[in-house]
Each structure stands twice: as C-alpha cells, then as structure tokens.
PDB file of N, CA, C and O in Angstrom:
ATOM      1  N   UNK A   1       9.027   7.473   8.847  1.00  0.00           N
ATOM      2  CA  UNK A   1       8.558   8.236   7.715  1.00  0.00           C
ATOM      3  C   UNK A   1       7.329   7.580   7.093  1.00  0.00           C
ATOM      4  O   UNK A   1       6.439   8.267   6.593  1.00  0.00           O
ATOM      5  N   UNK A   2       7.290   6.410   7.123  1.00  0.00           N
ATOM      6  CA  UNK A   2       6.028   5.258   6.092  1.00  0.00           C
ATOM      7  C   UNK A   2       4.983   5.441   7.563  1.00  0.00           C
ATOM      8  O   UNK A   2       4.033   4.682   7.373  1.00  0.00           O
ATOM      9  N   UNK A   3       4.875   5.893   8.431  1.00  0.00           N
ATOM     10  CA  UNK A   3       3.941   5.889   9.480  1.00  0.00           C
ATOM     11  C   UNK A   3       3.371   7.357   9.138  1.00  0.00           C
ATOM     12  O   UNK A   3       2.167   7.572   9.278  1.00  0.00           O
ATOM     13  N   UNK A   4       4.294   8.425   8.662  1.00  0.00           N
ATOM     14  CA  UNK A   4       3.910  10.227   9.020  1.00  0.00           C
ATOM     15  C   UNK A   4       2.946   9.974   7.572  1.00  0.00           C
ATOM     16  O   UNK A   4       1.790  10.387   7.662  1.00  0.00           O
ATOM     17  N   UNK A   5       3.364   9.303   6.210  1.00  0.00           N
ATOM     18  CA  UNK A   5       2.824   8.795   5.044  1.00  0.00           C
ATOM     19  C   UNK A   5       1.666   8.095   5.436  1.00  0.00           C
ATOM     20  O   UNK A   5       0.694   8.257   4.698  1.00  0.00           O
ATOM     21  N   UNK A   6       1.519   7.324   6.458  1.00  0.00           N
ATOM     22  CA  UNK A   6       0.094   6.588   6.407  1.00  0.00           C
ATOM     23  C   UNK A   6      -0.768   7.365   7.041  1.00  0.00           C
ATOM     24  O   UNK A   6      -1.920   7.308   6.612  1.00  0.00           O
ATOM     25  N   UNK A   7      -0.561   8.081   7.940  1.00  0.00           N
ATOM     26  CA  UNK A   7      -1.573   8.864   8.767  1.00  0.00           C
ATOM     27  C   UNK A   7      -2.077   9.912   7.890  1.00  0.00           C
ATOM     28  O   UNK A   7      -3.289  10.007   7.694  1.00  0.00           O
ATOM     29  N   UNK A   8      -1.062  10.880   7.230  1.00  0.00           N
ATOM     30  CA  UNK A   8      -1.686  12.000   6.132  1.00  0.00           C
ATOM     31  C   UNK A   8      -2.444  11.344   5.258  1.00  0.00           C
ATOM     32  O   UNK A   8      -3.385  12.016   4.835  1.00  0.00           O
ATOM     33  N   UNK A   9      -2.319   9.776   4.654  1.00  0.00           N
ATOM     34  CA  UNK A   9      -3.287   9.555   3.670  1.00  0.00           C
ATOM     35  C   UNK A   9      -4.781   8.791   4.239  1.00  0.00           C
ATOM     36  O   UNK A   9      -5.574   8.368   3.399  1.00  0.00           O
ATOM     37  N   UNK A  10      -5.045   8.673   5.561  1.00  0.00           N
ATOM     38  CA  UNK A  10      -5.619   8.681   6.299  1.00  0.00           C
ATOM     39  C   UNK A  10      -6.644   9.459   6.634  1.00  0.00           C
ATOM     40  O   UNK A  10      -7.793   9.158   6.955  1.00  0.00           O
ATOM     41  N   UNK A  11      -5.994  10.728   6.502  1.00  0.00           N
ATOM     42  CA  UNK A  11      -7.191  11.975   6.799  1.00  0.00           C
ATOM     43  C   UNK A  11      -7.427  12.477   5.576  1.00  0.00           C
ATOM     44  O   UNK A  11      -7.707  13.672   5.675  1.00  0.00           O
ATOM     45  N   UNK A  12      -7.440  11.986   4.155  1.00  0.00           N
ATOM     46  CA  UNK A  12      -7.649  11.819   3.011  1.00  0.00           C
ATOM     47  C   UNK A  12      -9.238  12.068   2.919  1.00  0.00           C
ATOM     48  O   UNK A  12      -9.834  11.550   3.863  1.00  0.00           O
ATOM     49  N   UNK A  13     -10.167  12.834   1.873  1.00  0.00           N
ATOM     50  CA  UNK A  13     -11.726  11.861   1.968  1.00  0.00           C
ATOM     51  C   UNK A  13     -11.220  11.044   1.268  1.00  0.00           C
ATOM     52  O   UNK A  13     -10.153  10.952   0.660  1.00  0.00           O
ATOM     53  N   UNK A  14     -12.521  10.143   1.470  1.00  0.00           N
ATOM     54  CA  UNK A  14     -11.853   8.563   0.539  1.00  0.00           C
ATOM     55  C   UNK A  14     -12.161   8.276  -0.440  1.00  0.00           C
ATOM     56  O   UNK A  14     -12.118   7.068  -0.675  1.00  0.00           O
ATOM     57  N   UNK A  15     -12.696   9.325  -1.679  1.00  0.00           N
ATOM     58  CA  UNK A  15     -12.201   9.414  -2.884  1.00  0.00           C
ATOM     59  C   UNK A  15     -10.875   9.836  -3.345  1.00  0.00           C
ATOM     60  O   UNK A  15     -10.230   9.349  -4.274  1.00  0.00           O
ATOM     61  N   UNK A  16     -10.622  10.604  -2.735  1.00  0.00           N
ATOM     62  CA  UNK A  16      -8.876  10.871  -2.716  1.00  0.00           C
ATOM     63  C   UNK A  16      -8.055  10.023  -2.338  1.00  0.00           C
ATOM     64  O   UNK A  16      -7.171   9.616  -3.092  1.00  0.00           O
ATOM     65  N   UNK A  17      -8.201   9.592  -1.068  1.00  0.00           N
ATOM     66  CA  UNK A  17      -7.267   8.685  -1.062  1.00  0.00           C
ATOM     67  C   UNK A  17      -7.568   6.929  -1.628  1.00  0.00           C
ATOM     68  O   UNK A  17      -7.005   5.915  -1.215  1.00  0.00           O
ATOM     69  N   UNK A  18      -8.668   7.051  -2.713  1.00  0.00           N
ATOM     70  CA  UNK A  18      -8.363   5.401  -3.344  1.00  0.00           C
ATOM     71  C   UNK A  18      -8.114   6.341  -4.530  1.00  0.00           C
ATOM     72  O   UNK A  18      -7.347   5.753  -5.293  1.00  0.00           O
ATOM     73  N   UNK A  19      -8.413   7.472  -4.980  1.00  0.00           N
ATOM     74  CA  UNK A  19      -7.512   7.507  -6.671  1.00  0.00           C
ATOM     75  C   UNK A  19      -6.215   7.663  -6.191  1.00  0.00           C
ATOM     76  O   UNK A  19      -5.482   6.873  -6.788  1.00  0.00           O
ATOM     77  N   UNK A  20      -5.533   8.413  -5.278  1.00  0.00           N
ATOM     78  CA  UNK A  20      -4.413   8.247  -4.961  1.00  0.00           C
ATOM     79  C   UNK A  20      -3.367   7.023  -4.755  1.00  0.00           C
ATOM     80  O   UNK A  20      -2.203   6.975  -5.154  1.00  0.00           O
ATOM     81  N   UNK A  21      -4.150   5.967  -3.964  1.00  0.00           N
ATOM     82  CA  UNK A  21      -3.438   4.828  -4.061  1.00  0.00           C
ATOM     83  C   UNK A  21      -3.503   4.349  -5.348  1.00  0.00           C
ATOM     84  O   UNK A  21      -2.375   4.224  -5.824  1.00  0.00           O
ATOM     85  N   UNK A  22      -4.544   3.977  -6.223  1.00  0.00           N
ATOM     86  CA  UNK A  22      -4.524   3.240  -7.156  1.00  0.00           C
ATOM     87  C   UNK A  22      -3.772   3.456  -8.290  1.00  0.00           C
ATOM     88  O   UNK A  22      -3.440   2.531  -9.031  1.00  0.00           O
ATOM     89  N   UNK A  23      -3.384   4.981  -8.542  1.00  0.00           N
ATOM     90  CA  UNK A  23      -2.572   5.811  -9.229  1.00  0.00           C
ATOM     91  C   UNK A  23      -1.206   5.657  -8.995  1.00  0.00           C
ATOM     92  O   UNK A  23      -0.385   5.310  -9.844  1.00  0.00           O
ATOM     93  N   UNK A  24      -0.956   5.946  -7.716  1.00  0.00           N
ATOM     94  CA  UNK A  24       0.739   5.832  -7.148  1.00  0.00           C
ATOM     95  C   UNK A  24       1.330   4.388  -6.653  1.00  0.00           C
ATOM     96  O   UNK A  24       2.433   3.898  -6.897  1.00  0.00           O
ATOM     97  N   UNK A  25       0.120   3.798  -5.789  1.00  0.00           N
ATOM     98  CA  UNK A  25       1.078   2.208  -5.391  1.00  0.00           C
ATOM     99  C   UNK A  25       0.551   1.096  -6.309  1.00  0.00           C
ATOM    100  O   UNK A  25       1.248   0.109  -6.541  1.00  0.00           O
ATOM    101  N   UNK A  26      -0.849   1.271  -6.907  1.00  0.00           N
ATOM    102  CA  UNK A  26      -1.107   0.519  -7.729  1.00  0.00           C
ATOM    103  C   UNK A  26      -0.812   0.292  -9.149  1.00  0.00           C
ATOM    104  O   UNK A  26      -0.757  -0.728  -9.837  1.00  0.00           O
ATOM    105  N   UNK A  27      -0.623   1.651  -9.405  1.00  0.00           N
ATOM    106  CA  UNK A  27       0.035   2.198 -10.768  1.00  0.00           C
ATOM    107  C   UNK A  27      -0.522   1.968 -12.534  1.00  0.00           C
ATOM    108  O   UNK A  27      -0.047   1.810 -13.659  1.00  0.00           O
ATOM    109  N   UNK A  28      -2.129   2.108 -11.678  1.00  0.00           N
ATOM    110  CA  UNK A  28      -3.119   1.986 -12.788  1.00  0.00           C
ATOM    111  C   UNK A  28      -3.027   4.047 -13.558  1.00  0.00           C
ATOM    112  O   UNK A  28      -2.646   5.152 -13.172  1.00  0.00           O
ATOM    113  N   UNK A  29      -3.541   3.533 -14.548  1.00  0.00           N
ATOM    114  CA  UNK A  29      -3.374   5.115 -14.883  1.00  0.00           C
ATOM    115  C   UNK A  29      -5.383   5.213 -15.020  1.00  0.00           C
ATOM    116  O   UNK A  29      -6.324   4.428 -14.910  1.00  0.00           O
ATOM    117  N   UNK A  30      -5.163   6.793 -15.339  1.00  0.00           N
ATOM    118  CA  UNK A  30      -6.644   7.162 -14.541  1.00  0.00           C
ATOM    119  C   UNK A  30      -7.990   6.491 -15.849  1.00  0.00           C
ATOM    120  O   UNK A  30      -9.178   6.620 -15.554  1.00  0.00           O
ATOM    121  N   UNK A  31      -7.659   5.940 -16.967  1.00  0.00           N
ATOM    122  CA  UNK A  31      -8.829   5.574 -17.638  1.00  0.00           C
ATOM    123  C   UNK A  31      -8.892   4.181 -16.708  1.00  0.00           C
ATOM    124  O   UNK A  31     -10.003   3.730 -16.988  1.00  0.00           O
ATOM    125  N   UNK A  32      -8.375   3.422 -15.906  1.00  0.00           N
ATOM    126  CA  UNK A  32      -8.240   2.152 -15.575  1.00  0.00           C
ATOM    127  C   UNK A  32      -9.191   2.536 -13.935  1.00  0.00           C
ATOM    128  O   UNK A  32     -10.099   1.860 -13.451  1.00  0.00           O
ATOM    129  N   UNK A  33      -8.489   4.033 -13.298  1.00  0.00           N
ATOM    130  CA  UNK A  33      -8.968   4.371 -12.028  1.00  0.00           C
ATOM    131  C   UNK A  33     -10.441   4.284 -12.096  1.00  0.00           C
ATOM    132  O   UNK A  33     -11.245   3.570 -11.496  1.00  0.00           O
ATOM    133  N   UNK A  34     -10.600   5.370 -13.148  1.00  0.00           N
ATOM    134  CA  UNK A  34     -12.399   5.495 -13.419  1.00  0.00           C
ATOM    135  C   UNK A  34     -12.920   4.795 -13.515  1.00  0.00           C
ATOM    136  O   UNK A  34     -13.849   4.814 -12.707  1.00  0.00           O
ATOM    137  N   UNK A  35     -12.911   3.313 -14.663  1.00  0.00           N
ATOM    138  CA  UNK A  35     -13.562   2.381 -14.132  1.00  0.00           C
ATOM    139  C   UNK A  35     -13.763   1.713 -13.046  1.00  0.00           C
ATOM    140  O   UNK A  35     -14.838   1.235 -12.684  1.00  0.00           O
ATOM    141  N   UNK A  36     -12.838   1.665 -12.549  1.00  0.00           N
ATOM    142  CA  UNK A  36     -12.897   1.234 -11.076  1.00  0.00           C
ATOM    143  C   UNK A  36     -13.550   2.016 -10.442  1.00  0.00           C
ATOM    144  O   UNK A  36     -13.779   1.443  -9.377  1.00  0.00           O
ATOM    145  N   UNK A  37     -14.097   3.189 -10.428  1.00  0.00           N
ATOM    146  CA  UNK A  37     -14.394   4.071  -9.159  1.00  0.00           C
ATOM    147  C   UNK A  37     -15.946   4.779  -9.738  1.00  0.00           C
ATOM    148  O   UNK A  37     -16.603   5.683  -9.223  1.00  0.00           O
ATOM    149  N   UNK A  38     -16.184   4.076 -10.850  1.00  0.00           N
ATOM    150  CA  UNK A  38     -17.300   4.765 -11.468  1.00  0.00           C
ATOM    151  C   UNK A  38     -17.483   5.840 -12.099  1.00  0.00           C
ATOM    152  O   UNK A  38     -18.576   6.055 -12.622  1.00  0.00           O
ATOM    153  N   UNK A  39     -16.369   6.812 -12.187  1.00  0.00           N
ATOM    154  CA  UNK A  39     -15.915   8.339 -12.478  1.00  0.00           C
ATOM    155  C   UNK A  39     -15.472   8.603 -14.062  1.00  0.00           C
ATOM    156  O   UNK A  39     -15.049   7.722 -14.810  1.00  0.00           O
ATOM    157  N   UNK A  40     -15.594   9.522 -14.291  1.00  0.00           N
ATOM    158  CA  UNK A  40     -14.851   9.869 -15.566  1.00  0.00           C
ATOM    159  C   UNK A  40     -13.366  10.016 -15.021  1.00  0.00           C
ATOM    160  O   UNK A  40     -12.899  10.148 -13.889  1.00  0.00           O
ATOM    161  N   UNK A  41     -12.847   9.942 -16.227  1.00  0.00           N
ATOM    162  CA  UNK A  41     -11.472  10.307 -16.196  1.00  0.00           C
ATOM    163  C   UNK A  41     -11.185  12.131 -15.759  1.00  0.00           C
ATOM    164  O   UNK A  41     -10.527  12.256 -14.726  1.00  0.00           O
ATOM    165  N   UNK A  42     -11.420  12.867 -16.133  1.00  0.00           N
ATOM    166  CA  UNK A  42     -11.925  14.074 -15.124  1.00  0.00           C
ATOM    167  C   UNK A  42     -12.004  14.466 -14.207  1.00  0.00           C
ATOM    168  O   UNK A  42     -11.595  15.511 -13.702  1.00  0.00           O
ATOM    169  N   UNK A  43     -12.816  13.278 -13.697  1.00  0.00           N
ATOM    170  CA  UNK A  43     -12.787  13.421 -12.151  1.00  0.00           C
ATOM    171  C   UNK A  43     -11.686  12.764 -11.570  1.00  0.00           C
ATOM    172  O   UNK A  43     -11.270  13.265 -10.525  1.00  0.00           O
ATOM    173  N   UNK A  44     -11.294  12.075 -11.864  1.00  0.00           N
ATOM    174  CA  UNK A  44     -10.001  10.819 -11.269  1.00  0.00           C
ATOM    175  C   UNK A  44      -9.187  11.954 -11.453  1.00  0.00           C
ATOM    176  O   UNK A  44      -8.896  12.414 -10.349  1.00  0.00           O
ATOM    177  N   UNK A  45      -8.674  12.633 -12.423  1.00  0.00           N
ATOM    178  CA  UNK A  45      -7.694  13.613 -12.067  1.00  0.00           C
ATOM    179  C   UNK A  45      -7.210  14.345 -11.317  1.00  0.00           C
ATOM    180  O   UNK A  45      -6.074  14.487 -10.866  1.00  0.00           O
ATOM    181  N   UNK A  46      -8.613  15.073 -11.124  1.00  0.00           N
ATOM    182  CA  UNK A  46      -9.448  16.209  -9.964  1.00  0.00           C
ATOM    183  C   UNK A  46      -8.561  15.344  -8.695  1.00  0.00           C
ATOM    184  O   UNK A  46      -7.660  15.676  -7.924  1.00  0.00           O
ATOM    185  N   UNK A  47      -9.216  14.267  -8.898  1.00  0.00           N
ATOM    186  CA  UNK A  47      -8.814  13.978  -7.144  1.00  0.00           C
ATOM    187  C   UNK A  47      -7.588  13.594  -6.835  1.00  0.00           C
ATOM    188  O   UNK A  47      -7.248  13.725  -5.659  1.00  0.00           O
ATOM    189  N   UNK A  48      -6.943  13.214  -7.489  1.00  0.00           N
ATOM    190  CA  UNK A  48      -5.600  12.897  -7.894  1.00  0.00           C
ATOM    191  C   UNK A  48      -4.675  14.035  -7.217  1.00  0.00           C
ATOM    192  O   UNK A  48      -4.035  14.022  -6.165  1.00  0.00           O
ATOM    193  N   UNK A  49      -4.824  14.926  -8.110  1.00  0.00           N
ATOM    194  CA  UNK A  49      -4.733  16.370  -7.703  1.00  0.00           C
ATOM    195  C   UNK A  49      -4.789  16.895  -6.454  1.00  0.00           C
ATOM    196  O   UNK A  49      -3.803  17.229  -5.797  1.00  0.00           O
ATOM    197  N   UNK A  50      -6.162  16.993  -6.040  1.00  0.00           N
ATOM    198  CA  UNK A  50      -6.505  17.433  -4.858  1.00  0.00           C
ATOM    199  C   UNK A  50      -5.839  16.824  -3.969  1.00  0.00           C
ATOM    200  O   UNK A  50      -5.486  17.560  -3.048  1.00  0.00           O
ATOM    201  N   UNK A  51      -5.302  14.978  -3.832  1.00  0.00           N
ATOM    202  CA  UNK A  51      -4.540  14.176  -3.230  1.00  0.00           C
ATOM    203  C   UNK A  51      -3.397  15.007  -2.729  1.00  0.00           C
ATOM    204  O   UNK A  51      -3.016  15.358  -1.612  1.00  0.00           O
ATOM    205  N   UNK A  52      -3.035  15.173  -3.820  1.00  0.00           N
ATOM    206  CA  UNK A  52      -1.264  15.509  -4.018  1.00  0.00           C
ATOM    207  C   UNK A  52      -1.126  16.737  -3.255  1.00  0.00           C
ATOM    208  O   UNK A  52      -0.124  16.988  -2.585  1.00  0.00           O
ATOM    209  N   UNK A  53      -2.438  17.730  -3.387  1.00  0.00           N
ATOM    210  CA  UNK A  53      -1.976  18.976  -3.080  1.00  0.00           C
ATOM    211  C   UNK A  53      -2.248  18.650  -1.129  1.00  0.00           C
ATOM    212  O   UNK A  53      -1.497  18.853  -0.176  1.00  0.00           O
ATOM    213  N   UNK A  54      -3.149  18.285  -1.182  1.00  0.00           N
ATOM    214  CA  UNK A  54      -3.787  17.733   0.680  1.00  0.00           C
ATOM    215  C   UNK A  54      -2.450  17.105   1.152  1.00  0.00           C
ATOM    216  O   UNK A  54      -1.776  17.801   1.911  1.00  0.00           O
ATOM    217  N   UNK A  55      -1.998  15.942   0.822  1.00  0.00           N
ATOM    218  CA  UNK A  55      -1.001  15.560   1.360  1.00  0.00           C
ATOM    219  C   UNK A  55       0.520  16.644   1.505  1.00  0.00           C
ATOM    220  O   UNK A  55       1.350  16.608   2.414  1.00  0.00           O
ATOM    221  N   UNK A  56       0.507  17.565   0.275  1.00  0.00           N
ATOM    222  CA  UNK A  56       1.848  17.972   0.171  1.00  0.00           C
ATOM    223  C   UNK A  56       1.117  19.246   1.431  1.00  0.00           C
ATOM    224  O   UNK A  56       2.043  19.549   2.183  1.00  0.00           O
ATOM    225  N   UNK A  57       0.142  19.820   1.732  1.00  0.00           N
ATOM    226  CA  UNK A  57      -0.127  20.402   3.069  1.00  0.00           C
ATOM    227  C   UNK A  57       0.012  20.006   4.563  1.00  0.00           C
ATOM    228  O   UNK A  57       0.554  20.695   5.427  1.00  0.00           O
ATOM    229  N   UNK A  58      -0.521  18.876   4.720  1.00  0.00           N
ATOM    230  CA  UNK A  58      -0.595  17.993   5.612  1.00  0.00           C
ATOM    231  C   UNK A  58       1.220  17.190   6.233  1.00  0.00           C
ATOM    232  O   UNK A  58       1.606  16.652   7.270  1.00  0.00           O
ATOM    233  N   UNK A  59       1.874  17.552   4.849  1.00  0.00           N
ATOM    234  CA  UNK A  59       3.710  17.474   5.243  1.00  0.00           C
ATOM    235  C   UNK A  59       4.591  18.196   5.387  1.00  0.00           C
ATOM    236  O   UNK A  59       5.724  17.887   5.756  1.00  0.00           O
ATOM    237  N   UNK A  60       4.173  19.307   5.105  1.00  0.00           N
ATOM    238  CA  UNK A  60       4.685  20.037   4.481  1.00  0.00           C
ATOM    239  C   UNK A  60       5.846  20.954   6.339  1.00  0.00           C
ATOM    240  O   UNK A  60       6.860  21.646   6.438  1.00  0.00           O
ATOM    241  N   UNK A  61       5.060  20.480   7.132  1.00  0.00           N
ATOM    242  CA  UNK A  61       5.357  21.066   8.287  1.00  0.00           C
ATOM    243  C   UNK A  61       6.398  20.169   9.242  1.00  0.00           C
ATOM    244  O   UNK A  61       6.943  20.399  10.322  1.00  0.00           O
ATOM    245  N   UNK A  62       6.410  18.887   8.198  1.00  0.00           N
ATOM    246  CA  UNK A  62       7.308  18.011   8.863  1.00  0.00           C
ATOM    247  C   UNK A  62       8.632  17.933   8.050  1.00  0.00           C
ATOM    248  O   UNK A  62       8.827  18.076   6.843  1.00  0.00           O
ATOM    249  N   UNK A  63       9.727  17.586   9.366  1.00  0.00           N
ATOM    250  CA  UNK A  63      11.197  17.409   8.978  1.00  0.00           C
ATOM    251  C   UNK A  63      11.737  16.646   8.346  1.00  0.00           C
ATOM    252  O   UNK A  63      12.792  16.921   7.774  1.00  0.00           O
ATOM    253  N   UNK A  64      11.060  15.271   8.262  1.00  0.00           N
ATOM    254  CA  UNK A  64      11.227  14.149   8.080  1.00  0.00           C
ATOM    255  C   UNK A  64      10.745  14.659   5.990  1.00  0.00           C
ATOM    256  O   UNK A  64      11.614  14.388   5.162  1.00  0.00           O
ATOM    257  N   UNK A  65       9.614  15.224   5.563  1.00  0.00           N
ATOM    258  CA  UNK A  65       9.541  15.342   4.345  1.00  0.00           C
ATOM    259  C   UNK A  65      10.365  16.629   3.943  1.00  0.00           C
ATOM    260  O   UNK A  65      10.445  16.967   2.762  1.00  0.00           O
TER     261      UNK A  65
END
C-alpha cells in the first residue's frame, strides 16, 4: 500500500506534491508552507487541494484504497 502511495505522489507536479508533503507528513500548516515555497497562503491551498483531489483520482481505481 506505502509503494501504490509513493508512486501516485510521484506523478504529482511538484508544487503539489511538496505542499502536499509538507502539509500531511510534515505537518506544517499552510502560512509556514508559503514561506517555504515562496507562495501566498492561497496558493498553498490551491495546491493542497488540487493534491488531494489528483491523488484521490489516481486511487481511486485501486483495491488496496
């Protein structure tokens, strides 16, 4: 299952998948993301978002989720 999880966040673009990590395994919240990433808080959301929804597509076809 942590392998079907690494590959979907993989085919991530990779603004998505670093607000995603930094949000979920890092567990910064998004005024902390943005600085880090240069972004408004706005945008860190956006992608956040977009994360969640890409990945919950990208699983959505598997048994295992």
């Amino acid at each position: 299952m942590a392998k079907v999880l690494k590959d979907a966040l993989e085919n991530l673009p990779v603004s998505q998948k670093t607000a995603f990590i930094l949000s979920k395994y890092e567990e910064l919240n998004q005024k902390q993301i943005a600085a880090i990433m240069n972004n408004s808080e706005g945008a860190v959301e956006q992608l956040i978002f977009r994360a969640k929804n890409n990945l919950q597509k990208q699983l959505s076809g598997r048994k295992n989720f």
